[in-house]
C-alpha positions as MATLAB code, in Angstrom:
seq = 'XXXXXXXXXXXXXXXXXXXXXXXXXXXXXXXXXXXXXXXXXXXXXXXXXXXXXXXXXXXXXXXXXXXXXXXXXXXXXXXXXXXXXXXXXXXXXXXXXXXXXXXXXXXXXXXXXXXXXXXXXXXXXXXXXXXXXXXXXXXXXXXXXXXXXXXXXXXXXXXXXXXXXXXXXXXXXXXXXXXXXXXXXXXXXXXXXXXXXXXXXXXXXXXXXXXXXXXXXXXXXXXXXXXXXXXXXXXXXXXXXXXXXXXXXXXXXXXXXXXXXXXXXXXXXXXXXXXXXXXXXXXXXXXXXXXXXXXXXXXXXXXXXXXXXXXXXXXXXXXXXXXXXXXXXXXXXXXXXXXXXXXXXXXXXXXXXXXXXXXXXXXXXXXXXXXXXXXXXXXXXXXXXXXXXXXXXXXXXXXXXXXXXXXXXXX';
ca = [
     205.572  155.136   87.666;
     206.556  152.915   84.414;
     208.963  150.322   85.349;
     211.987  150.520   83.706;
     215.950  149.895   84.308;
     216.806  153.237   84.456;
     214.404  155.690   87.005;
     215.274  159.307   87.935;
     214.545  160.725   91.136;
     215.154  164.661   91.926;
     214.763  164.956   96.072;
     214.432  168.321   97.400;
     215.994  169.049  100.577;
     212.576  171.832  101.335;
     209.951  168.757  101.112;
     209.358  165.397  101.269;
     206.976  163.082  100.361;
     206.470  158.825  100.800;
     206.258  157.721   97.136;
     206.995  160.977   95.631;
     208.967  159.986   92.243;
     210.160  164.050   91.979;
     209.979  167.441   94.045;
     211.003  170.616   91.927;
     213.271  172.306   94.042;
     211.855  176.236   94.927;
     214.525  178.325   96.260;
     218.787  177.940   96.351;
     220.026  176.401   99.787;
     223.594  177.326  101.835;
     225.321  174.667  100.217;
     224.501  175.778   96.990;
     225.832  178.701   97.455;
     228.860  177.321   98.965;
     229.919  175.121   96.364;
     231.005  175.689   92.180;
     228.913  172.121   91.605;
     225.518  171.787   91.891;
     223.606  169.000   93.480;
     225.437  165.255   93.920;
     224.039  162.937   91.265;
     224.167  159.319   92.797;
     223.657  156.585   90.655;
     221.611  153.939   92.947;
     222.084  150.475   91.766;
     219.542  147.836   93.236;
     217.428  144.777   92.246;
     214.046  146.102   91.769;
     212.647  143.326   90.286;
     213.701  139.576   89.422;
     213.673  137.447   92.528;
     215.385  139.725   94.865;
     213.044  142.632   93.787;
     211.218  143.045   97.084;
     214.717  143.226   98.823;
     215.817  145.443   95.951;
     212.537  148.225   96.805;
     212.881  147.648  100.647;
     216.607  149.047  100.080;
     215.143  151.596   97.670;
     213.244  153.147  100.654;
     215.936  153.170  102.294;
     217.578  155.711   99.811;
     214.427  157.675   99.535;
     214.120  158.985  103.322;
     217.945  159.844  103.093;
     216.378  163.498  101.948;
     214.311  163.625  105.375;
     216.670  162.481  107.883;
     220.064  164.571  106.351;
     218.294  167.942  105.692;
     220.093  170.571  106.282;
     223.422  168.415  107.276;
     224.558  167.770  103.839;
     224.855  169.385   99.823;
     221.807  169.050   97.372;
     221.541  166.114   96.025;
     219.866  163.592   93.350;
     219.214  160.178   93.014;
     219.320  158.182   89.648;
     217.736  154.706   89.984;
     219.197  151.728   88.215;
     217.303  148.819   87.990;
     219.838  145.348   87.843;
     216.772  142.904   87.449;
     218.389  140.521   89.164;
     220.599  139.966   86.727;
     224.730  140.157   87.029;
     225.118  141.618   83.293;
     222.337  143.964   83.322;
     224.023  144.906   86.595;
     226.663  146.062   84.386;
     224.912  147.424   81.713;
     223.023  149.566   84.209;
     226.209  151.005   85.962;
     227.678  151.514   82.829;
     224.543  153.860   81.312;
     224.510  155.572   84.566;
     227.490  156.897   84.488;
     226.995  158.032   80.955;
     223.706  159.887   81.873;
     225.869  161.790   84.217;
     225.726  159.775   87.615;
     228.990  161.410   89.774;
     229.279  158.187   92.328;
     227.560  154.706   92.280;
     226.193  152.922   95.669;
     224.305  150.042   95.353;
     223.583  146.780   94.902;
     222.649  144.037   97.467;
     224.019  141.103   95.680;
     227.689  140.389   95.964;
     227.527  138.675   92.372;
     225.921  141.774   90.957;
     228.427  144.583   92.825;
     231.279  142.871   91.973;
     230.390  143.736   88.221;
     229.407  147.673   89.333;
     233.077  147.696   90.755;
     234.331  147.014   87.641;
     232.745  149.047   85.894;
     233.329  151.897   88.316;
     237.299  151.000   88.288;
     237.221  151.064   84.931;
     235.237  154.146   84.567;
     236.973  156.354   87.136;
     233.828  156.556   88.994;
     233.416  156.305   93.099;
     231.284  153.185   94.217;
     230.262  153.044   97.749;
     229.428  149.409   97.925;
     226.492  149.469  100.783;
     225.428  146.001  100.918;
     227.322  143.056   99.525;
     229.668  140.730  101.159;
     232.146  138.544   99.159;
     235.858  139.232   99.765;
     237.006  140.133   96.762;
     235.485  142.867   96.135;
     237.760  144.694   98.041;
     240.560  142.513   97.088;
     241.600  143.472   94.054;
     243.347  146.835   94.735;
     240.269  149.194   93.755;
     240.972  153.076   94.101;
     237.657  153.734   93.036;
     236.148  151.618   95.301;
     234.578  151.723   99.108;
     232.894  149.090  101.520;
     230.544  149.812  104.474;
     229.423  146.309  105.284;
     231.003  143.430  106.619;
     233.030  140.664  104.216;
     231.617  137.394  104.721;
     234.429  136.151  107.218;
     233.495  138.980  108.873;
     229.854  137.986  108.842;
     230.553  134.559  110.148;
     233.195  135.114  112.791;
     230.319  137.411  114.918;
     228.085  134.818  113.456;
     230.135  132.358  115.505;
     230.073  134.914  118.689;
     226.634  135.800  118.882;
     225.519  131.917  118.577;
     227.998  131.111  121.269;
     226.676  133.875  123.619;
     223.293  132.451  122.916;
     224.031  129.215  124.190;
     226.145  130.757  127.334;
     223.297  132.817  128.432;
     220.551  130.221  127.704;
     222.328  127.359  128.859;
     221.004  125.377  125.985;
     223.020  124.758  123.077;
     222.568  122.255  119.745;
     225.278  119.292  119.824;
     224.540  118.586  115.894;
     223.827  121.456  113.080;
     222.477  121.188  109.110;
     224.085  124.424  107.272;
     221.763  124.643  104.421;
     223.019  127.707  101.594;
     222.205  128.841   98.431;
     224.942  128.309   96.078;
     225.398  131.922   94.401;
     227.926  134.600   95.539;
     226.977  135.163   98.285;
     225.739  132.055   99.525;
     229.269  130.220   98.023;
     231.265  132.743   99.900;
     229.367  132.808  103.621;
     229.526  128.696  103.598;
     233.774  128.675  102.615;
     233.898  130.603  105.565;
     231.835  128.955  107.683;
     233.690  125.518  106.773;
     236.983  127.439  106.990;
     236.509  128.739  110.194;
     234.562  125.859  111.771;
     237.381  123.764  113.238;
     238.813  126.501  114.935;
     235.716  127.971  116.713;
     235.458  125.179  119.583;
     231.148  125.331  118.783;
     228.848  123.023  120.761;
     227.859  121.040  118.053;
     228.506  119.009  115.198;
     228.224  120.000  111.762;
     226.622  117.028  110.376;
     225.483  117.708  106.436;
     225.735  120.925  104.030;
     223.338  121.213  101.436;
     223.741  123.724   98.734;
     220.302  124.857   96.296;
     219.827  127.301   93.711;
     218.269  130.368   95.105;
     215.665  130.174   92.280;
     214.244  127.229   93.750;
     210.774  126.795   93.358;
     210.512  123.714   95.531;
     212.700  122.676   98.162;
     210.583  120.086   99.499;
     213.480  117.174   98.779;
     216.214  120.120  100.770;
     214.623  120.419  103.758;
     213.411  116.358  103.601;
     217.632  115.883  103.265;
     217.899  118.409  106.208;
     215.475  116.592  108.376;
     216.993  113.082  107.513;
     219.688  114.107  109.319;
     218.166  114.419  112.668;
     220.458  118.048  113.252;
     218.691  119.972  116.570;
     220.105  123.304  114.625;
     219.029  124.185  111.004;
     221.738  127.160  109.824;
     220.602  128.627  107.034;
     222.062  131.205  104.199;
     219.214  132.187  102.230;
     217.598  135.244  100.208;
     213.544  136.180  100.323;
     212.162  133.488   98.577;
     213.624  131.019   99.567;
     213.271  131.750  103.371;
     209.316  131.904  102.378;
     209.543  128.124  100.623;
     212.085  126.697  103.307;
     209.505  127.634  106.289;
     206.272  126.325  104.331;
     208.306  123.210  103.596;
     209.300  122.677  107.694;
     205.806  123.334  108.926;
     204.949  121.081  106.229;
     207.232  118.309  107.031;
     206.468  119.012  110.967;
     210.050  119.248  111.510;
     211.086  121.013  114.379;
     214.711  121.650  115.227;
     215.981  123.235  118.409;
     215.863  126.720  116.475;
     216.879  127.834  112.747;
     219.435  130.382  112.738;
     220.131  132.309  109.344;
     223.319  134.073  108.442;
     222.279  136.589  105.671;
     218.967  138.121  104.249;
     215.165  136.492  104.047;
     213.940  135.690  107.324;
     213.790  139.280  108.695;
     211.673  140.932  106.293;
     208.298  142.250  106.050;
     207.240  140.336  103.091;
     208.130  137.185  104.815;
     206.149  138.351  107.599;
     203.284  138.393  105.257;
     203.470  135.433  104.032;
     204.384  133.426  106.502;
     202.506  135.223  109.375;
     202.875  133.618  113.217;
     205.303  130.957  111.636;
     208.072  133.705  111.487;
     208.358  134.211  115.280;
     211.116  133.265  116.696;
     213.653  132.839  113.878;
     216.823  134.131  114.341;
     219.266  136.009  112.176;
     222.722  137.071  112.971;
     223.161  140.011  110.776;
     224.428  143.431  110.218;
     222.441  145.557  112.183;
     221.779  149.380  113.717;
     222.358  150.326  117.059;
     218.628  151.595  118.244;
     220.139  153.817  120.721;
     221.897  155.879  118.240;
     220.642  159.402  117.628;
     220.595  159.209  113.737;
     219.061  155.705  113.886;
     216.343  157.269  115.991;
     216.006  159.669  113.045;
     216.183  157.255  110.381;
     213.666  155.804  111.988;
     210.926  158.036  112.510;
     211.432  158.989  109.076;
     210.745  155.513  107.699;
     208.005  155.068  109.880;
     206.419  158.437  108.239;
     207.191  157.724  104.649;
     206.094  153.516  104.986;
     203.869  152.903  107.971;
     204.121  149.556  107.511;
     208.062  148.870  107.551;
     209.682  147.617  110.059;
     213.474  148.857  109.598;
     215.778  146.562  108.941;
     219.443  145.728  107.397;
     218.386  146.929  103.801;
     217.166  150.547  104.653;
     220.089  150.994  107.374;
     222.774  150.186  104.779;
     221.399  151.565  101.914;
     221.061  155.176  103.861;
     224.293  154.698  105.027;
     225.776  154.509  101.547;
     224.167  157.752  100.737;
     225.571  159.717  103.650;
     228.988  158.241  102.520;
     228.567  159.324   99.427;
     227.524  163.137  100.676;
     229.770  163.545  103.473;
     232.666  162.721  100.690;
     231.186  165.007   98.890;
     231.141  167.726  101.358;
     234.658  167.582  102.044;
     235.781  167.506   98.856;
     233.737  170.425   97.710;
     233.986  168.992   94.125;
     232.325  166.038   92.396;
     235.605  165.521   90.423;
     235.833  161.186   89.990;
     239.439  161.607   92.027;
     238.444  164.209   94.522;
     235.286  162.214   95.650;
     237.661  158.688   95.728;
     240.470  160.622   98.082;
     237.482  162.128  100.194;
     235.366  158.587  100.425;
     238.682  157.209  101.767;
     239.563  159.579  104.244;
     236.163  158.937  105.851;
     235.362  159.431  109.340;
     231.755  159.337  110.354;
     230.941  159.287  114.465;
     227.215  159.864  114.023;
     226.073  156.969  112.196;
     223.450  154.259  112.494;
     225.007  150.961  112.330;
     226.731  148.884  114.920;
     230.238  150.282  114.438;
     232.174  153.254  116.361;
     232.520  155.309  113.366;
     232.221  154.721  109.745;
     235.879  154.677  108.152;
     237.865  152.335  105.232;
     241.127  150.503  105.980;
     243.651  150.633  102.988;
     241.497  148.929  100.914;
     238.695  150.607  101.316;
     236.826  147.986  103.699;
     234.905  149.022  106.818;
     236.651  146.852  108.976;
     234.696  147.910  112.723;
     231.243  147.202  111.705;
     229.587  144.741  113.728;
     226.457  142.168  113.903;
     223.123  141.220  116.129;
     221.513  138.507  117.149;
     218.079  139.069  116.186;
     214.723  137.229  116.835;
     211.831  137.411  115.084;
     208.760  138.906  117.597;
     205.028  140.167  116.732;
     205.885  140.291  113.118;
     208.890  142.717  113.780;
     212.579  142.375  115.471;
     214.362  142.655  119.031;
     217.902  142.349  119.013;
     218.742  139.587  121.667;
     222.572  138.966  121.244;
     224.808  140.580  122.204;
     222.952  141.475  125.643;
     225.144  144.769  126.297;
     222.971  145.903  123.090;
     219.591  143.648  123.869;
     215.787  144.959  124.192;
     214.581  141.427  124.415;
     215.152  138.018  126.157;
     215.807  135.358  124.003;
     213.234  132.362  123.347;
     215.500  129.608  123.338;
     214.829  126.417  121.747;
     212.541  128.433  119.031;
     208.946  127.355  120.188;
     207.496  124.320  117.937;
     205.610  126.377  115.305;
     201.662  125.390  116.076;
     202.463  127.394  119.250;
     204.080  130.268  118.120;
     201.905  133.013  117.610;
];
């Protein structure tokens, strides 16, 4: 396919195919028939390229299995790729043209810095965003009508972040008495460390938060970072990173043979497949308290499976969970409302109720502001170049290797 910012993708609710960039459909189907408007056209807003590219396509698969795992459940429907390069104004740009080309409601992007300016533009526009991944506060601060959140806000990210560590340390019996935090410094990275700072003196943790280093996630050396980091003697190395990053941070600790009791990341990087690629037996045993899917669920199970037959070599992780989700947001909304009409679509996607979801949460639902406030987050460890969720043990399929082995024996 030729890479550009703007890709459309027809999926057919008779067939589907891994990779497939359209399916004609080849007969009408009960909802059709059902409703005045035709299929849903959802305007899919990631970073396909630029540094958080591979992130950007792992969420794009995501999307693509929704087709799969919904058939039959939901209305027709059509997805219009955007591609944000990275980039905060082509972000913008992109939301804006897709909405022009026709694109009924927007779910995207990954990056907090990049959704907050979709949600303008889809406040502006009159156009439903379901914002599936992105975590800075105020995003759903500012009184948005058009405007819906299934993922947590970064206090919410870093109070469980706070839980889960402290169940760690219960269970283990072996718990860090000093801790580096070391962040990038955009949106996301900004927001996640104010609340970590915020919250800190109220949390009664085990150890001491001795330095906070800040870097530009664009870094293409963070050899003097991680030197700083190590100066400091910390036995925990908490980390809020993106891909890259994660990839140069490890190389640089291995490197520097320093070996803290464990690192611990709040956010993206460390968890996915390309950095098990790259960094091969070095990524066991990392940790990552993040939003997560409850494996027991029956749609996860689904999700699954149908990930696993589209991209053998995935392992399923935050970015295809979320990124599903926001397309069975933006179809269930669309069910109800039995129209694709801007206000109709922004009354249903409020009124949400889902029970048979994937992610840690009882249901899928927005308070007032349109914020899914009962989502929840794991504890999980890398293993064998995959995941097992540790923390909390009521939702554990793995025990816990606690300190984090030193990394010439992890394997």
């Amino acid at each position: 396919m030729t890479k550009t910012p703007f890709t459309r993708i027809t999926i057919s609710r008779r067939s589907f195919a891994a990779g497939a960039s359209a399916v004609a459909l080849s007969s009408a189907l009960p909802f059709r028939r059902a409703r005045a408007a035709g299929k849903l056209k959802i305007g899919v807003v990631l970073p396909l390229s630029g540094i958080q590219g591979q992130i950007g396509q792992d969420c794009k698969r995501g999307a693509e299995v929704a087709a799969a795992v919904l058939k039959g459940r939901y209305p027709d429907f059509e997805l219009m790729y955007g591609d944000t390069e990275t980039n905060v104004q082509t972000a913008r740009a992109v939301a804006e043209k897709l909405v022009t080309d026709g694109a009924e409601v927007l779910v995207g992007s990954f990056d907090s810095g990049q959704t907050s300016a979709i949600a303008q533009v889809a406040e502006q526009k009159g156009r439903p965003l379901v914002v599936s991944i992105a975590a800075a506060p105020a995003i759903t601060e500012q009184g948005y009508k058009f405007v819906v959140r299934n993922f947590p806000t970064a206090p919410m990210i870093v109070t469980d972040a706070f839980t889960l560590q402290k169940e760690l340390y219960d269970y283990t019996k072996k718990a860090p008495k000093t801790a580096v935090l070391l962040h990038v410094n955009d949106t996301y990275g900004t927001a996640v460390a104010g609340a970590i700072n915020k919250m800190f003196p109220g949390q009664n943790m085990p150890f001491k938060l001795v330095e906070q280093i800040a870097y530009d996630p664009a870094a293409k050396d963070l050899s003097v970072e991680v030197s700083k980091a190590k100066a400091t003697n910390a036995e925990l190395a908490w980390v809020v990173s993106r891909l890259n990053d994660a990839i140069l941070m490890t190389r640089e600790m291995v490197k520097q043979r320093w070996e803290p009791m464990g690192v611990i990341s709040t956010g993206p990087g460390w968890y996915e497949d390309q950095y098990f690629k790259v960094i091969g037996k070095y990524s066991s045993d990392i940790m990552s308290t993040i939003p997560w899917y409850d494996p027991n669920k029956p749609l996860s199970k689904a999700l699954r499976a149908a990930l696993k037959k589209a991209y053998p070599e995935s392992n399923m992780n935050t970015n295809h969970v979320y990124t599903f989700e926001g397309i069975l947001i933006a179809l269930d909304a669309y069910k109800r409302a039995g129209s694709a009409d801007p206000q109709a679509l922004a009354d249903a996607l409020h009124k949400t109720d889902i029970k048979d979801n994937v992610t840690i949460s009882p249901a899928i639902k927005f308070n007032e502001k349109g914020q899914n406030v009962w989502l929840r987050m794991a504890l999980v460890q890398n293993e064998k170049l995959g995941h097992r969720v540790v923390i909390p043990r009521s939702a554990a399929d793995a025990e816990p290797v606690w300190p984090e082995r030193p990394w010439a024996k992890r394997s």
